[in-house]
PQR file of N, CA, C, O and H, with PARSE charges and radii, in Angstrom:
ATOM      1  N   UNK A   1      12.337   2.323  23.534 -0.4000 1.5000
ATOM      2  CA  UNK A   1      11.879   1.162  22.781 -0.0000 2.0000
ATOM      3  C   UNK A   1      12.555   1.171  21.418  0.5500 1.7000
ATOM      4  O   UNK A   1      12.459   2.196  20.744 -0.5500 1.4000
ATOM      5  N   UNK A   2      13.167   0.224  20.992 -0.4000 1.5000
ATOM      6  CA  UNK A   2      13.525  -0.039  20.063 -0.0000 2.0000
ATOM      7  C   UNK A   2      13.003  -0.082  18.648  0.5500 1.7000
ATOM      8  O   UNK A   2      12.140  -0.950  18.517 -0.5500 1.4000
ATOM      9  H   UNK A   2      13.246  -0.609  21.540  0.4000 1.0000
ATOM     10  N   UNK A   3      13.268   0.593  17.558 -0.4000 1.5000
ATOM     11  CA  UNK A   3      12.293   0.561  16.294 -0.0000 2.0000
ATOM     12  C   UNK A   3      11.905  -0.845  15.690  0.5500 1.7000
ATOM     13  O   UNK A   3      10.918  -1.002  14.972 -0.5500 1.4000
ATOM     14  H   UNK A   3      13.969   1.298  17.664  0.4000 1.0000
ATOM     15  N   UNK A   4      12.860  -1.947  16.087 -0.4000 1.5000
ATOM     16  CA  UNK A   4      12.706  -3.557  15.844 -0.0000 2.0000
ATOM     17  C   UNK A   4      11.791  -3.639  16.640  0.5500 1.7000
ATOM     18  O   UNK A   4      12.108  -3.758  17.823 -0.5500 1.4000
ATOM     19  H   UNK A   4      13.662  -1.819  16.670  0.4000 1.0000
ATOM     20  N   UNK A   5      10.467  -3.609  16.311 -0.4000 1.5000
ATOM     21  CA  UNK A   5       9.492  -4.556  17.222 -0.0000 2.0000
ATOM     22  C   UNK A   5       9.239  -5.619  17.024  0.5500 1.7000
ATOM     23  O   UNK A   5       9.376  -6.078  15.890 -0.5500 1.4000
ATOM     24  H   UNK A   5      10.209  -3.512  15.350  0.4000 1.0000
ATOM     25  N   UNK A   6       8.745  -6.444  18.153 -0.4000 1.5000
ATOM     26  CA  UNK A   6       8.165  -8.101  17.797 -0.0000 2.0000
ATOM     27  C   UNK A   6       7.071  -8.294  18.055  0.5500 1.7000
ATOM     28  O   UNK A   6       6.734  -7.676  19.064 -0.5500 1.4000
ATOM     29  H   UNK A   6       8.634  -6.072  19.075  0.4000 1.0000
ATOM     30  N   UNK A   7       6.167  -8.985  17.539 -0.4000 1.5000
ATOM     31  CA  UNK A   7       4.536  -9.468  17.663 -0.0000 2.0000
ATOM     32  C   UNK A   7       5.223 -10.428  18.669  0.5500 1.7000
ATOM     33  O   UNK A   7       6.113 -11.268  18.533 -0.5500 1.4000
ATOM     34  H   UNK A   7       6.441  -9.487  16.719  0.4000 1.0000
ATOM     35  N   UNK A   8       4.235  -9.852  20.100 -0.4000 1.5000
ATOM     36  CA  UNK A   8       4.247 -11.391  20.868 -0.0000 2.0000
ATOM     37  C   UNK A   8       3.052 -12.143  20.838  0.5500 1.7000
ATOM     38  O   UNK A   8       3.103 -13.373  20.845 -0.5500 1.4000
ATOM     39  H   UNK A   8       3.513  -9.169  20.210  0.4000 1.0000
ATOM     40  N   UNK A   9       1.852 -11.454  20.801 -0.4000 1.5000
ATOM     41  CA  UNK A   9       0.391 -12.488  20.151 -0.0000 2.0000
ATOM     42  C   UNK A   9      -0.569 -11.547  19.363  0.5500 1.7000
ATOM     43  O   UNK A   9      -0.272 -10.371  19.572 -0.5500 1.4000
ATOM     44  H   UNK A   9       1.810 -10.455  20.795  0.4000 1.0000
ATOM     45  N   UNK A  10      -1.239 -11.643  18.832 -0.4000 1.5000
ATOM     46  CA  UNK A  10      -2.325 -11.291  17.961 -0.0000 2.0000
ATOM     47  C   UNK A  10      -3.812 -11.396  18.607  0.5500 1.7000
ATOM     48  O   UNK A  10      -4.274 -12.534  18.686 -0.5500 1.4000
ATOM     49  H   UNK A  10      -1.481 -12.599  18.662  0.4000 1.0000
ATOM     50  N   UNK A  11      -4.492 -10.469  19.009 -0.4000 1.5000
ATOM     51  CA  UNK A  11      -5.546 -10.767  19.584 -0.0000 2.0000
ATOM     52  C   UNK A  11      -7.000 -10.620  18.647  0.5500 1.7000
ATOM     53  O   UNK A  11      -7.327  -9.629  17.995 -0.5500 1.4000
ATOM     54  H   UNK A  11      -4.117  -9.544  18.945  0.4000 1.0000
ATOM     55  N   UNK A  12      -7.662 -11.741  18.766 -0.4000 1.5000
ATOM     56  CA  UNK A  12      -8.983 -11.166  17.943 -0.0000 2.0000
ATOM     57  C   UNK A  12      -9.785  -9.290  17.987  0.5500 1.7000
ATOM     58  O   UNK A  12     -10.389  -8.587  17.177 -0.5500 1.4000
ATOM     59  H   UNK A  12      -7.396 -12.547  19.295  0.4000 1.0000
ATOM     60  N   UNK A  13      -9.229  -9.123  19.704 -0.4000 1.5000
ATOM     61  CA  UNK A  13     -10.264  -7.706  19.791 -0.0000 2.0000
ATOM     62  C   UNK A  13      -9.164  -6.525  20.331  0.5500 1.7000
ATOM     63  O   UNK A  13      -8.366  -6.890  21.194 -0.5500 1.4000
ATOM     64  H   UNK A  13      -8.739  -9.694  20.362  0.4000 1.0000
ATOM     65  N   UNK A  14      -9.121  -5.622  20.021 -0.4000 1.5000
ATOM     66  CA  UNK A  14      -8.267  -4.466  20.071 -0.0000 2.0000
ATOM     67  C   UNK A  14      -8.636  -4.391  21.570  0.5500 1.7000
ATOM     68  O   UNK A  14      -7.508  -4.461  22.056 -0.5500 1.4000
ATOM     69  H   UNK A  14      -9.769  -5.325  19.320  0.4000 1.0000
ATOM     70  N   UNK A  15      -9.527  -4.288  22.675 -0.4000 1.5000
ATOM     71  CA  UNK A  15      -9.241  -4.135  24.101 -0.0000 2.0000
ATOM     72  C   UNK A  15      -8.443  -5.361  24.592  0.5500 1.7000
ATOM     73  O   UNK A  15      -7.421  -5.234  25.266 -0.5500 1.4000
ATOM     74  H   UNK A  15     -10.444  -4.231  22.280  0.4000 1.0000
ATOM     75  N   UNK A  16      -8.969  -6.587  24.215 -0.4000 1.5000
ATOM     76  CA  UNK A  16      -7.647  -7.809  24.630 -0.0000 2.0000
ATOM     77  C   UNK A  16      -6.140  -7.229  24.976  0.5500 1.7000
ATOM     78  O   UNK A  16      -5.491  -7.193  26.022 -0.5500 1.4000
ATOM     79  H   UNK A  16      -9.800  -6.690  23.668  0.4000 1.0000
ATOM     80  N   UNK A  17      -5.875  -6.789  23.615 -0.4000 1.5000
ATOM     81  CA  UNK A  17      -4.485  -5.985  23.485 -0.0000 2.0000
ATOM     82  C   UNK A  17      -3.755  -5.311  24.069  0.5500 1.7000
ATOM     83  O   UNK A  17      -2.560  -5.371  24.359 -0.5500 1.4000
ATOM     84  H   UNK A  17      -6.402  -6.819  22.766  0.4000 1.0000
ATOM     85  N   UNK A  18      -5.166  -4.114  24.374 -0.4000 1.5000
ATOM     86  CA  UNK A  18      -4.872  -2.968  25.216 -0.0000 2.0000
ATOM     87  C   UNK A  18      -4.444  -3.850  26.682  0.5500 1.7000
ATOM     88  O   UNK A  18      -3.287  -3.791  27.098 -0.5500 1.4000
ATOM     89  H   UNK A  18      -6.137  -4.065  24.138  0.4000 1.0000
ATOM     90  N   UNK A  19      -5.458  -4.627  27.370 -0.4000 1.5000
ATOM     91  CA  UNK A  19      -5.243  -5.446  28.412 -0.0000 2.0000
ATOM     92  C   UNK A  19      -3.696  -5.919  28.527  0.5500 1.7000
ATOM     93  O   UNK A  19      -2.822  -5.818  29.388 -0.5500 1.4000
ATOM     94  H   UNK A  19      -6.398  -4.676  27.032  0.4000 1.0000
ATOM     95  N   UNK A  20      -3.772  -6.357  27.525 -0.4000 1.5000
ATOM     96  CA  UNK A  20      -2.170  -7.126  27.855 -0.0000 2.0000
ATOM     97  C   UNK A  20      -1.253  -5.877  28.003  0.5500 1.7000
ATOM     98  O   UNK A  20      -0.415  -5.648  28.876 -0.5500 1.4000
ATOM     99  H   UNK A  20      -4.482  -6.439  26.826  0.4000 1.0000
ATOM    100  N   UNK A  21      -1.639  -5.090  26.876 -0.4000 1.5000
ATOM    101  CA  UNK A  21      -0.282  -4.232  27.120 -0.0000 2.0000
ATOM    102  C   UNK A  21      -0.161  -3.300  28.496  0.5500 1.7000
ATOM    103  O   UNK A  21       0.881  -2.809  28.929 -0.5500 1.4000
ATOM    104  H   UNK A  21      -2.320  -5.276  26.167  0.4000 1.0000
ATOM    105  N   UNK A  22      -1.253  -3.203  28.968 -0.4000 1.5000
ATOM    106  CA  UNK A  22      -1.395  -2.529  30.643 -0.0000 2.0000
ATOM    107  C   UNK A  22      -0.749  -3.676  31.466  0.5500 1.7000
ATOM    108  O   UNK A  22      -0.255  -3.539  32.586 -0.5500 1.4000
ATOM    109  H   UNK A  22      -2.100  -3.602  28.616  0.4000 1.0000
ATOM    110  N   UNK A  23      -0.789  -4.306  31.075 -0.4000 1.5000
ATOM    111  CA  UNK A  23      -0.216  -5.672  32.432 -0.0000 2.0000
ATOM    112  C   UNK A  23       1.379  -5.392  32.072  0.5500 1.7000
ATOM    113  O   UNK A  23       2.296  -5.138  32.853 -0.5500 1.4000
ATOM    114  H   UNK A  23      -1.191  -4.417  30.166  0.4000 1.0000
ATOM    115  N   UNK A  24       1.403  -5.525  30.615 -0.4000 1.5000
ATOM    116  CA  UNK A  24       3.285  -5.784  30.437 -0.0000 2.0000
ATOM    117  C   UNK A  24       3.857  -4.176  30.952  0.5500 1.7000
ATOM    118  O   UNK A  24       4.972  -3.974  31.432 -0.5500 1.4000
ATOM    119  H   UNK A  24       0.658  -5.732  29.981  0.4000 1.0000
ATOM    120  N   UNK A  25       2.634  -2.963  30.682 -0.4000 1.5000
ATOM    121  CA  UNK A  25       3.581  -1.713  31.390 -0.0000 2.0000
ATOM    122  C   UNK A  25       3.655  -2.007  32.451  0.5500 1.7000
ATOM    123  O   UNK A  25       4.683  -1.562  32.961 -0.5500 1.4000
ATOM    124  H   UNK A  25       1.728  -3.128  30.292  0.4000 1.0000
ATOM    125  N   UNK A  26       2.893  -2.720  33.281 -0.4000 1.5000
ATOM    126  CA  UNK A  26       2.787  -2.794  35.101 -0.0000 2.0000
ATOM    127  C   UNK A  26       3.876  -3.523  35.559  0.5500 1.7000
ATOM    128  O   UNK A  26       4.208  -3.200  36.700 -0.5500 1.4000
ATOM    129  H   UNK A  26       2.057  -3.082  32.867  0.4000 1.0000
ATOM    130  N   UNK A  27       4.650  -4.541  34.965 -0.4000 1.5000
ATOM    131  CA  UNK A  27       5.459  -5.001  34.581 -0.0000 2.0000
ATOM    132  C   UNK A  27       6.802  -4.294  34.035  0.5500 1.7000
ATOM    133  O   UNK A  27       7.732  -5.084  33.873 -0.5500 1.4000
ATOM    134  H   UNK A  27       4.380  -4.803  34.038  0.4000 1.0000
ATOM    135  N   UNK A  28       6.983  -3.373  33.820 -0.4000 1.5000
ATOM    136  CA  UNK A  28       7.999  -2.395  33.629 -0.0000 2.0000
ATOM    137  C   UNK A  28       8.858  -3.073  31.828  0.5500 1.7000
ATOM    138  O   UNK A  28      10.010  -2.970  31.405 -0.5500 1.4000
ATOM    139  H   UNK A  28       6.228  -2.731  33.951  0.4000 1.0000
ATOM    140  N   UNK A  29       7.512  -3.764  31.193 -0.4000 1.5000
ATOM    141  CA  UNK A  29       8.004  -3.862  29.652 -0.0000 2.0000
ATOM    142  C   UNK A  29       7.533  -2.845  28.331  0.5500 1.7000
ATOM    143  O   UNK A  29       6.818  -3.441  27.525 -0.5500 1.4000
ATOM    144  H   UNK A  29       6.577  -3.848  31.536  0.4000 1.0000
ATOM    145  N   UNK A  30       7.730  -1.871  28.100 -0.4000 1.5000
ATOM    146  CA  UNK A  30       7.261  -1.031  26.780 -0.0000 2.0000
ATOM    147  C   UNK A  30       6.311  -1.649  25.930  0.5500 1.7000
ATOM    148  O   UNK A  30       6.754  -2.783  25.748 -0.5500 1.4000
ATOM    149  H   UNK A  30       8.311  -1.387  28.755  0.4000 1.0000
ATOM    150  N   UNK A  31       5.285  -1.527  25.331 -0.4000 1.5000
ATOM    151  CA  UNK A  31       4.750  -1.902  24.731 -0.0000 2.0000
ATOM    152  C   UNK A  31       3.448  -1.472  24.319  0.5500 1.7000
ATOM    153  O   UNK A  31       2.698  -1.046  25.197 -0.5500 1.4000
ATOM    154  H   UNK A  31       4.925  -0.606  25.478  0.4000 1.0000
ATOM    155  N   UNK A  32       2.919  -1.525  22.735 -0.4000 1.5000
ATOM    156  CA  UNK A  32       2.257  -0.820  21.483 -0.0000 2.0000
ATOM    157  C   UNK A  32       1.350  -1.764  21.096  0.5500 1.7000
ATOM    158  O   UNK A  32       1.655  -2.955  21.047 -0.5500 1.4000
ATOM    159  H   UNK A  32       3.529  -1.871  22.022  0.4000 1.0000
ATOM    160  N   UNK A  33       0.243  -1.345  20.808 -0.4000 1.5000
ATOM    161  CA  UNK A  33      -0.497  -2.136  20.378 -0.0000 2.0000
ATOM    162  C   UNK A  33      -0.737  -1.343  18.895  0.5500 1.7000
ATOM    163  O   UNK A  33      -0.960  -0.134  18.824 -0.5500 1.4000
ATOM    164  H   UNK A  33      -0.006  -0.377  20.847  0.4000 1.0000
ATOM    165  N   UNK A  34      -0.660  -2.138  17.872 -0.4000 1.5000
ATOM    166  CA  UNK A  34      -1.314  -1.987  16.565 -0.0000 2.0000
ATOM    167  C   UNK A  34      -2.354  -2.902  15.735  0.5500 1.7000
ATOM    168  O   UNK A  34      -2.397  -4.049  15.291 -0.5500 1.4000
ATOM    169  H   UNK A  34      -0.479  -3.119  17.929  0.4000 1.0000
ATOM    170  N   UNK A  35      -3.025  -1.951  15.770 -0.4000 1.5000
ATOM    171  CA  UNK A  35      -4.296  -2.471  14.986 -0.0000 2.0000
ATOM    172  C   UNK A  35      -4.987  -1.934  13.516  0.5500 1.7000
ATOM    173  O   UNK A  35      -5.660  -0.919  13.704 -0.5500 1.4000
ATOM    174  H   UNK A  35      -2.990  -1.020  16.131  0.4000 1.0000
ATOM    175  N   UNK A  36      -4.976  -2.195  12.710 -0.4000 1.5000
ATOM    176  CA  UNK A  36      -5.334  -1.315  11.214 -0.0000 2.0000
ATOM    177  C   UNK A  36      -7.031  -1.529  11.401  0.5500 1.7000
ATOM    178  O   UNK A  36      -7.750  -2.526  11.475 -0.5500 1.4000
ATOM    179  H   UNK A  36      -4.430  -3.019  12.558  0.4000 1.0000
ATOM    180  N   UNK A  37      -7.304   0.111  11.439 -0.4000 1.5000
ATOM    181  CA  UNK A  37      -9.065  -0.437  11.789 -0.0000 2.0000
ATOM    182  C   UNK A  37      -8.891   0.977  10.965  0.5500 1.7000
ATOM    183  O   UNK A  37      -9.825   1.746  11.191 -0.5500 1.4000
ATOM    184  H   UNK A  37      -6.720   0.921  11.379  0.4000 1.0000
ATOM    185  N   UNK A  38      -8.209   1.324  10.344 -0.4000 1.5000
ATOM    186  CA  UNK A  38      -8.686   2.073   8.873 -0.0000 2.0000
ATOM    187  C   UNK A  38      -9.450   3.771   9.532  0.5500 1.7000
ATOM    188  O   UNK A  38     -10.513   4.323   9.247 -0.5500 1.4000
ATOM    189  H   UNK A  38      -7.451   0.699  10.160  0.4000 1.0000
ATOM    190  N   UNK A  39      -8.136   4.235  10.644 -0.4000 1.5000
ATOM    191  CA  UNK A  39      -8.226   5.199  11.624 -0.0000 2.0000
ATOM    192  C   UNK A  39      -9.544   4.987  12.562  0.5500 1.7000
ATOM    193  O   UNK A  39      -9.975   6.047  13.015 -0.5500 1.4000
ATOM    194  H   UNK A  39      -7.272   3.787  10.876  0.4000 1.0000
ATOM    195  N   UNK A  40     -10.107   4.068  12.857 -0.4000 1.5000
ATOM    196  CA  UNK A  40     -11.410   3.622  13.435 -0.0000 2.0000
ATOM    197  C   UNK A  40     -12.694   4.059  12.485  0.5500 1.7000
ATOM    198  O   UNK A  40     -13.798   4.371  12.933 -0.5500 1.4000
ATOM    199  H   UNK A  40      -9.757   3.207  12.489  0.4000 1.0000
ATOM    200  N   UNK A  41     -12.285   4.016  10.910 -0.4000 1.5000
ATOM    201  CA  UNK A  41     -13.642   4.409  10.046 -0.0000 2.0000
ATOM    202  C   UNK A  41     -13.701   2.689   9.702  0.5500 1.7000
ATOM    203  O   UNK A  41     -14.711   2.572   9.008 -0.5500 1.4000
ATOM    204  H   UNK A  41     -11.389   3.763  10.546  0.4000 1.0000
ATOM    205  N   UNK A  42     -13.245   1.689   9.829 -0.4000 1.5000
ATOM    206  CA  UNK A  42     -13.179   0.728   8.991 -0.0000 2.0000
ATOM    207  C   UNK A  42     -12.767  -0.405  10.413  0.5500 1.7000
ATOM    208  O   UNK A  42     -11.797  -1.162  10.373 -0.5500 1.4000
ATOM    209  H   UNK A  42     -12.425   1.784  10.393  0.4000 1.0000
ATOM    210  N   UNK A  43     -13.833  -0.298  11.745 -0.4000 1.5000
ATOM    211  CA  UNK A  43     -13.386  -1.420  12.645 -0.0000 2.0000
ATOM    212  C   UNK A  43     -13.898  -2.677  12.390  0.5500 1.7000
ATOM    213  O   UNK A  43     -13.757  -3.324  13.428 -0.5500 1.4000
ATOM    214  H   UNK A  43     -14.621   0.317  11.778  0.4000 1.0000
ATOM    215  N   UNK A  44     -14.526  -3.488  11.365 -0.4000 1.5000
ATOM    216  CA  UNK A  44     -14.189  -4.192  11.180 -0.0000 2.0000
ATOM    217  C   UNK A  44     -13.076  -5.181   9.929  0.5500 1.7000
ATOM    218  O   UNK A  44     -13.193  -6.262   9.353 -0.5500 1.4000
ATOM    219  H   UNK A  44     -14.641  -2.963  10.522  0.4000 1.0000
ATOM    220  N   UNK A  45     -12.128  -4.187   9.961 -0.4000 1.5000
ATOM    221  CA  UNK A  45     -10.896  -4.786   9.546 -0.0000 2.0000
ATOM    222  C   UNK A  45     -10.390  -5.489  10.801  0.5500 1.7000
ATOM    223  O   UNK A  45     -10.272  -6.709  10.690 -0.5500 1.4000
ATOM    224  H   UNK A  45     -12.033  -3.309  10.429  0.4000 1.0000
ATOM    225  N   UNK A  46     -10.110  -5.018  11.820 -0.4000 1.5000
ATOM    226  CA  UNK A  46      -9.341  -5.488  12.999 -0.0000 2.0000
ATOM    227  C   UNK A  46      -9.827  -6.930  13.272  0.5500 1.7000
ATOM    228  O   UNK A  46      -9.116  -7.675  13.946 -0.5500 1.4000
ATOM    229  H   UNK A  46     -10.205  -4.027  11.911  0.4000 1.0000
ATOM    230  N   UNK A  47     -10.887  -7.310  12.828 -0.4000 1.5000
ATOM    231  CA  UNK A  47     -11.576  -8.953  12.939 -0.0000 2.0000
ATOM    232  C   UNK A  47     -10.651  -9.628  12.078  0.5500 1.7000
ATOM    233  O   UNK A  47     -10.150 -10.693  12.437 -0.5500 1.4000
ATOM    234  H   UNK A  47     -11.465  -6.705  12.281  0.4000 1.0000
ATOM    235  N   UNK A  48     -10.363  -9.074  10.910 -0.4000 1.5000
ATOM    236  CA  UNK A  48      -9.853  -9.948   9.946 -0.0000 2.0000
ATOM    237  C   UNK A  48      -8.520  -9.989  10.405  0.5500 1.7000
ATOM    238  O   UNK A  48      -7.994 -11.087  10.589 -0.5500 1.4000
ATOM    239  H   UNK A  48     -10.769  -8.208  10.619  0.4000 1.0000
ATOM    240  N   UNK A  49      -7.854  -8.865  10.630 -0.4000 1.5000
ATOM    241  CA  UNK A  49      -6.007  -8.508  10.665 -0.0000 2.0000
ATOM    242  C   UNK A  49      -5.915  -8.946  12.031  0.5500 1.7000
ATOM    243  O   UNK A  49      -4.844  -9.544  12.139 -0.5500 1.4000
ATOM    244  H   UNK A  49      -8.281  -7.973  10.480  0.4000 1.0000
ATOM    245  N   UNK A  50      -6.524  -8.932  13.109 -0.4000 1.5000
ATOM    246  CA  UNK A  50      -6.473  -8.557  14.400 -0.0000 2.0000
ATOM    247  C   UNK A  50      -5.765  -7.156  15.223  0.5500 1.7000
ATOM    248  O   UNK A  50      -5.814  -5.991  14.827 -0.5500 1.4000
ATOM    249  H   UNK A  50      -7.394  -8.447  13.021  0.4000 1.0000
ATOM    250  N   UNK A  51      -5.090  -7.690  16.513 -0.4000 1.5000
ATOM    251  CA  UNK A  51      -4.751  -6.639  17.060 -0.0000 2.0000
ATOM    252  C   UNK A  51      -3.636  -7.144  17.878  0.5500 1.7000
ATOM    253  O   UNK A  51      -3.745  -8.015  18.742 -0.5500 1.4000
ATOM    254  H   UNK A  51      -5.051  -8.636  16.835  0.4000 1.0000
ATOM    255  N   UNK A  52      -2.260  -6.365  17.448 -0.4000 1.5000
ATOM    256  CA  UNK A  52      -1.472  -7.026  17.952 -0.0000 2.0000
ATOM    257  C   UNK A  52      -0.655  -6.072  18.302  0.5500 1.7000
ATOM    258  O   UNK A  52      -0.453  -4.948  17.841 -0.5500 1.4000
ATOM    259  H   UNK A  52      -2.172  -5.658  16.747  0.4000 1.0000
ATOM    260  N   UNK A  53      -0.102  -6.800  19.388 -0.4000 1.5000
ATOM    261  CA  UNK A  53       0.874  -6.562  20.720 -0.0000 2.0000
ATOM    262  C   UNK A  53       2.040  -7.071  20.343  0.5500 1.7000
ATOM    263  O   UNK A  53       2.320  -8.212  19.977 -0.5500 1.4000
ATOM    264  H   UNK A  53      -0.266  -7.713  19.762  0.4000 1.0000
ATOM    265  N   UNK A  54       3.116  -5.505  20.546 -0.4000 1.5000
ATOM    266  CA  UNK A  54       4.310  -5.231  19.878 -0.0000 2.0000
ATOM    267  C   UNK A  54       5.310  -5.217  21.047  0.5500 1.7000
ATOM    268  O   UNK A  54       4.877  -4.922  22.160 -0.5500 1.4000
ATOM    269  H   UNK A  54       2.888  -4.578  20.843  0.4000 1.0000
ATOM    270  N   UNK A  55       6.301  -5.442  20.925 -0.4000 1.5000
ATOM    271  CA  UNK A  55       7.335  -5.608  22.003 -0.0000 2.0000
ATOM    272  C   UNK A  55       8.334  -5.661  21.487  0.5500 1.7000
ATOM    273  O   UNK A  55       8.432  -6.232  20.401 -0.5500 1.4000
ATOM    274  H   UNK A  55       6.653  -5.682  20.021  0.4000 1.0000
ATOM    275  N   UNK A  56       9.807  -4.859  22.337 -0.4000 1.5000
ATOM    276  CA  UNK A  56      11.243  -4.950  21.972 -0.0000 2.0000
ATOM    277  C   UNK A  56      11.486  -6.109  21.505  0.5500 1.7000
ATOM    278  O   UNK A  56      10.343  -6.491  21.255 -0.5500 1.4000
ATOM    279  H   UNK A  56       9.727  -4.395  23.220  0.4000 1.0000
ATOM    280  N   UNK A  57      12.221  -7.004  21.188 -0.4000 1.5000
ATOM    281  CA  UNK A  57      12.803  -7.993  20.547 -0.0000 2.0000
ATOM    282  C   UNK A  57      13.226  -8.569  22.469  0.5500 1.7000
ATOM    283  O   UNK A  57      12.483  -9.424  22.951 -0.5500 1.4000
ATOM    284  H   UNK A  57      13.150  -6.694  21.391  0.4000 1.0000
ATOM    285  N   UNK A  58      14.203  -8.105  23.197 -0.4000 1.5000
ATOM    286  CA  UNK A  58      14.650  -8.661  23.980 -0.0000 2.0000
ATOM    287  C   UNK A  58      13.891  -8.912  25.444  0.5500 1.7000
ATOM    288  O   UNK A  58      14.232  -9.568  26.428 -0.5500 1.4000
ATOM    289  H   UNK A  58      14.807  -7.411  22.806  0.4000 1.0000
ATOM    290  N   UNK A  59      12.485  -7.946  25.102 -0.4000 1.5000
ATOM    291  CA  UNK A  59      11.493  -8.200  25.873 -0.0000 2.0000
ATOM    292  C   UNK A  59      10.542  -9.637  25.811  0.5500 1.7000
ATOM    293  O   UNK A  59      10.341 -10.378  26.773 -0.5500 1.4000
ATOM    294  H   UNK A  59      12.208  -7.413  24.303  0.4000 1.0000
ATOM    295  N   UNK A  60      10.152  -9.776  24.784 -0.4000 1.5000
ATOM    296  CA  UNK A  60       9.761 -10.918  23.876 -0.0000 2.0000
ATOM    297  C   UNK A  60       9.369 -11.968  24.809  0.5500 1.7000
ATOM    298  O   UNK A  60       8.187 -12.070  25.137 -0.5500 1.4000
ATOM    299  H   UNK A  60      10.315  -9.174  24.002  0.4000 1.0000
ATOM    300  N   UNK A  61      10.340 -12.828  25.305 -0.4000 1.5000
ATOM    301  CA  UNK A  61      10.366 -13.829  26.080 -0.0000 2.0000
ATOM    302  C   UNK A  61       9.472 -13.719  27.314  0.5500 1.7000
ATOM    303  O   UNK A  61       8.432 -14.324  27.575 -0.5500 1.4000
ATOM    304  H   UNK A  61      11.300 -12.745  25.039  0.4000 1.0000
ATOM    305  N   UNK A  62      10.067 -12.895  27.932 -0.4000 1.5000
ATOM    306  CA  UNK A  62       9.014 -12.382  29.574 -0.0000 2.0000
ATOM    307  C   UNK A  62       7.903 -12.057  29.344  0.5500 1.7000
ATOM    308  O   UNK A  62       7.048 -12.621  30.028 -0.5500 1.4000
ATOM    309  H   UNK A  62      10.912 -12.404  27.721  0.4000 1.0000
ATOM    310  N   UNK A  63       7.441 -11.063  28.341 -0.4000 1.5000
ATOM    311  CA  UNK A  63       5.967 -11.049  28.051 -0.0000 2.0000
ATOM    312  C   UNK A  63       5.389 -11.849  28.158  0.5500 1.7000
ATOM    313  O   UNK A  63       4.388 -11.918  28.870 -0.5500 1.4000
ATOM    314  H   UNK A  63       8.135 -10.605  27.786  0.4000 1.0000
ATOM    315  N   UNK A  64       5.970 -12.925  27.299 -0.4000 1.5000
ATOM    316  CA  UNK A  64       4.748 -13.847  26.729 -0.0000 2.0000
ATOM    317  C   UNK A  64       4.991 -14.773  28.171  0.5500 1.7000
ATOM    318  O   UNK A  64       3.991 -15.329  28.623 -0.5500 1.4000
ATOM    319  H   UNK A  64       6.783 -12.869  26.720  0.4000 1.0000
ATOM    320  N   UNK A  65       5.747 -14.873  28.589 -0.4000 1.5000
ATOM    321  CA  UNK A  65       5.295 -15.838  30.512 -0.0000 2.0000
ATOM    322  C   UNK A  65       4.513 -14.501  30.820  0.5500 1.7000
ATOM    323  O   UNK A  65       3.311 -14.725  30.679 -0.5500 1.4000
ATOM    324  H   UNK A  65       6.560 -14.422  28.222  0.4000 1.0000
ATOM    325  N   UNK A  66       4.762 -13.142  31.204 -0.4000 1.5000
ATOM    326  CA  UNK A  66       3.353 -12.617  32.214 -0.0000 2.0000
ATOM    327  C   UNK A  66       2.564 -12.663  31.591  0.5500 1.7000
ATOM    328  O   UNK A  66       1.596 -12.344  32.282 -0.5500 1.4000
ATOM    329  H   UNK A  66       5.739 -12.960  31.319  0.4000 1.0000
ATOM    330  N   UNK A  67       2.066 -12.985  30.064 -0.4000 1.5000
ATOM    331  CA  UNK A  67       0.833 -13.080  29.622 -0.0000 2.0000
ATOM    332  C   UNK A  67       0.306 -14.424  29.628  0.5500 1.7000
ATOM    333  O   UNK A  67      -0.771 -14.741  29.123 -0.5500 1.4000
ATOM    334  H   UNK A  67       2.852 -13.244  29.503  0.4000 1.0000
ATOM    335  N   UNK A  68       1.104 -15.199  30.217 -0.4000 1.5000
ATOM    336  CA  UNK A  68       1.338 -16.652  29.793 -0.0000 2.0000
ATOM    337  C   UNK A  68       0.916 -17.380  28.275  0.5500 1.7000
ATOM    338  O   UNK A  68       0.057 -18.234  28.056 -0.5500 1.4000
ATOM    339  H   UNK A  68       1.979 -14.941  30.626  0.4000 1.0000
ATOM    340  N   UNK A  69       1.644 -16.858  27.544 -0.4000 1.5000
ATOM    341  CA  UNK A  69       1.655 -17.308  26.328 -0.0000 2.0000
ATOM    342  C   UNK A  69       2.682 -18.005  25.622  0.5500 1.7000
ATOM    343  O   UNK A  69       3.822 -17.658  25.933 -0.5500 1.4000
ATOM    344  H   UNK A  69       2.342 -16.164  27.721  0.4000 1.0000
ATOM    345  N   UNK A  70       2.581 -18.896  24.753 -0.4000 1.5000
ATOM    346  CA  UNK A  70       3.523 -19.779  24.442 -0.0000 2.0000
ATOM    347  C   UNK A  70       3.998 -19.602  23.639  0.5500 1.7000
ATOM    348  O   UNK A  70       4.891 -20.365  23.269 -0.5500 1.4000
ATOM    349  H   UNK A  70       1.656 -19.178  24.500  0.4000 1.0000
TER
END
């Protein structure tokens, strides 16, 4: 995986995230979810920042069709 990552969506809840990103590994695409929840002492930051799903740059595109996102 490339150190250039790309936000392909932002999810309100850190399992959303996780979800997607199990589908895009099943899918044979790399992918990180980051969320600032303040090492989990501070989870509700992640309401405000969300939780978002990171992807290569050249992955980008296909994700967001298997997630179907626009």
């Amino acid at each position: 995986m490339s150190d250039d990552l790309v936000n392909v969506h932002t999810f309100d809840y850190r399992y959303e995230a996780e979800l997607a990103k199990t589908a895009l590994e099943a899918a044979g695409i790399s992918a990180v979810v980051f969320s600032d929840d303040g090492g989990k002492q501070e989870i509700s930051l992640q309401f405000v920042r969300g939780a978002h799903l990171m992807v290569n740059p050249n992955d980008a595109a296909r994700a967001k069709t298997i997630l179907k996102l626009r």
